[in-house]
Structures are given as C-alpha cells and as structure tokens.
N, C-alpha and C positions, 0 to 999 in steps of 0.2 A: 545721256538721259537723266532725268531728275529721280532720284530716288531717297524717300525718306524710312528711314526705321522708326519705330513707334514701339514703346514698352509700357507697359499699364502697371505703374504702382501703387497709386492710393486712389481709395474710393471716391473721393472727387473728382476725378480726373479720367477722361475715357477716352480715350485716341483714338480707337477705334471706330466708337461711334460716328467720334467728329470727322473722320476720315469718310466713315461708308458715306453721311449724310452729303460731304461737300463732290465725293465722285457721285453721287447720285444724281448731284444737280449740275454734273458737265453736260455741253451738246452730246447731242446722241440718241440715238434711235431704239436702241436695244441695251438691253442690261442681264448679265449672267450673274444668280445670289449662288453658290453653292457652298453650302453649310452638313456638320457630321449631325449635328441639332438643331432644332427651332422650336421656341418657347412659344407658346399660345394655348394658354390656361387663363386660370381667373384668375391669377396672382400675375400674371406678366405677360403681353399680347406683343411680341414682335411686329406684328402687321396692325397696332394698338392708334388709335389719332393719340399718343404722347410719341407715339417712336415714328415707323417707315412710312406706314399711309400715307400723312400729308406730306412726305420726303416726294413720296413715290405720284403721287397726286398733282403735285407743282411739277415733275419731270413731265409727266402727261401732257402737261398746259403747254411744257416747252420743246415738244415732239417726241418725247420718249413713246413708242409703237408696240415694241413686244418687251416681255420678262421669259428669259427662262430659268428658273428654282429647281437645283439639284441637290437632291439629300438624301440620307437614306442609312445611318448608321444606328437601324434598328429592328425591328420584326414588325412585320402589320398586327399582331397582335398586344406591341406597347402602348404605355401613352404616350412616348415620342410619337408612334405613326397617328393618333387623334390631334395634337400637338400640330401636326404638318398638314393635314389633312382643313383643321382648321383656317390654317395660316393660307392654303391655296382658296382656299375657300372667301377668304377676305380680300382677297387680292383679286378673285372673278368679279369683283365688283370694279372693278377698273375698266375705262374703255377701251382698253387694246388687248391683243394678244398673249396668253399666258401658257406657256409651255412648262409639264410639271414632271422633273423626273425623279425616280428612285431607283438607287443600285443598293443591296443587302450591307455590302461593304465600305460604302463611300463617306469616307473622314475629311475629305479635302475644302479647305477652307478659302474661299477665291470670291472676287468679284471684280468683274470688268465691264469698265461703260466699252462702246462701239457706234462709231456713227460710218455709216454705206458702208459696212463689213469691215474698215481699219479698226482696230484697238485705238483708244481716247487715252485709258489707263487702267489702272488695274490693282486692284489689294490683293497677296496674299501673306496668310499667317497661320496663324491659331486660335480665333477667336469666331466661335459659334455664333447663331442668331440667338442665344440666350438670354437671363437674365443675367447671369452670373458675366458674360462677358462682352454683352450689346447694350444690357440696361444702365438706368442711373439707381445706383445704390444708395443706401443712407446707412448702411453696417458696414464688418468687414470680410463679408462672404464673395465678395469680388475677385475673380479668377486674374491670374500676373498674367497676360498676353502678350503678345512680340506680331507685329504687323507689320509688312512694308508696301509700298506706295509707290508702284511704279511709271513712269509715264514718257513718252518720246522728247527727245531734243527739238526736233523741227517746230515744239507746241511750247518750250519749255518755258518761256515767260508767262505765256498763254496759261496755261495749266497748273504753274506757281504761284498765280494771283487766288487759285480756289483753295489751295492747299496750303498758301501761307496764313490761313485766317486759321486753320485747324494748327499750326506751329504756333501763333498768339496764344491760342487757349488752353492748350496744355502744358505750356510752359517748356523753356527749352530744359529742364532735365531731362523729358521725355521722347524725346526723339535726336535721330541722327540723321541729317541732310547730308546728302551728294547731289553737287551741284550737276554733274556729269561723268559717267564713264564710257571709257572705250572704246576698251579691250574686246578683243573677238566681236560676236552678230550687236549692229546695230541694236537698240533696242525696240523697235516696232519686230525686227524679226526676231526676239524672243519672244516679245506679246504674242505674234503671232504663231509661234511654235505653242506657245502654251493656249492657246485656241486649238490648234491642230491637234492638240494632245487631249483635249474633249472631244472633238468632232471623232477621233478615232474609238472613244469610249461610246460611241451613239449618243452623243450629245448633240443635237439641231442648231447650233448655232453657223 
C-alpha cells in the first residue's frame, strides 16, 4: 500500500490541508470528516469558500453523494458545539446527503474517501478541522501535526498521481513515503477494519 507520513512545521506549509483537499477530490461517492473540533466563527470558517466548500463542491460535480461529520469533543453548551453546529449547517447547503454525528467523547481525527462501500483512502492523525491546524496562517500559532495517508496497492499509481502533487508542495522535509508494505492484512483490509470500527461505534457508513 502507499502510505505517506506528513509533519507540519512552519507556517507556510500545511500537509494537511493539502492532503484532505487532494483526498477529497479522489472518485467516490461518500466521504467520512471525523474531527475532536471544527472552527466556524468569524475569525475562521472551516466549511468557508477560502477552505472545504468549493473542495467539497467540485466533489459534488464529480459524484461525491453523501458526507458523514463526526465530532463531538465537547458539551452542547460550548462554542465548540455552535462552531459544529454552524459548520453542518453550511454543509446542508450541498445537494446530497449529510449525516451529522456527536459522541461527548470523540477525539479521533480520520477521514476516508469510498466509492460503492470500498475504501479509496484515508487520512489519519492529529489534526482537527481548525484554524490552528486546517487553516492557512500568517503567524506562528500553528499547531506541529503528524498525519498519514493511506491508500490500497491495487490503485497505487492511480492514487499517487493525487498525492504526489501534495509531496511538490510541501516539500520533501515534510513527509515520509512508503512506496508499499506487506506485512500482515492487505491494506484495503485495514481500511476496512478501520470502517468496521465506526460502524461498531454507530456510525452509518
């Protein structure tokens, strides 16, 4: 499987972003955000036309069908939960299907495309839908993140061509490529263990 590591150290430079944006726009039908926060204030609009909208907008056009959003590492009485609450709320402006979930507890940072129920690919790491580690900064209040970038052998050239464009731009100190490994479950059957391991949290996917 192709797997890249991604580390975020200067403010110029965002791996992450440029990861979620270039999985956003692989084939596929469905898309899982799950994030412990999500910014959307006046000061920083995760679901903003500078960040995911027109990401998520252009997947639309290219058959993306549903989103499910899980989040939830806060009280319905913060402004994290107005914050999230905003952000689904931007997103119902989309014409597909938008499934919104919250657990009290849930920190887990993921996101996987899907096309007809296989796993495409999938990010997971450390990095919230924030400002501090989704946005583009111009200080140095920018959070150090570690992301990795996982996606099937059977697609791997396939799936290298969207992700070598995110390796251009952050420059190779930033990230660590693995062309493929082995060892133990294919890697569609971890993707999909780590699906299985939502679905068993009541997650709809």
């Amino acid at each position: 499987m192709g797997v890249l590591i991604l580390f975020r150290s200067r403010v110029d430079v965002n791996p992450f972003r440029e990861a979620l944006h270039s999985l956003i726009a692989l084939p596929g039908d469905e898309l899982v955000l799950s994030s412990g926060y999500i910014s959307q204030g006046k000061q920083f609009k995760a679901a903003g036309p500078d960040n995911l909208l027109p990401q998520l907008q252009q997947a639309v056009r290219n058959g993306l069908k549903r989103i499910v959003i899980i989040a939830g590492k806060f009280s319905a009485r913060s402004f994290w939960f107005k914050h999230y609450r905003e952000f689904i709320t931007q997103l119902n402006s989309l014409p597909i299907s938008i499934s919104d979930i919250t657990r009290s507890n849930w920190h887990a940072k993921i996101a996987i495309k899907i096309d007809r129920k296989r796993p495409v690919a999938a990010i997971v790491g450390s990095s919230n839908l924030t400002s501090w580690a989704y946005g583009v900064l111009t200080d140095n209040r920018f959070n150090k993140e570690c992301d990795v970038i996982i996606w099937p052998s059977k697609a791997n050239r396939k799936i290298y061509r969207y992700f070598s464009g995110v390796m251009e731009k952050i420059g190779p100190s930033n990230f660590i490529y693995f062309k493929k490994i082995t060892e133990g479950m294919n890697e569609e059957e971890r993707l999909n263990n780590l699906i299985k391991q939502l679905r068993q949290d009541d997650i709809p996917i």
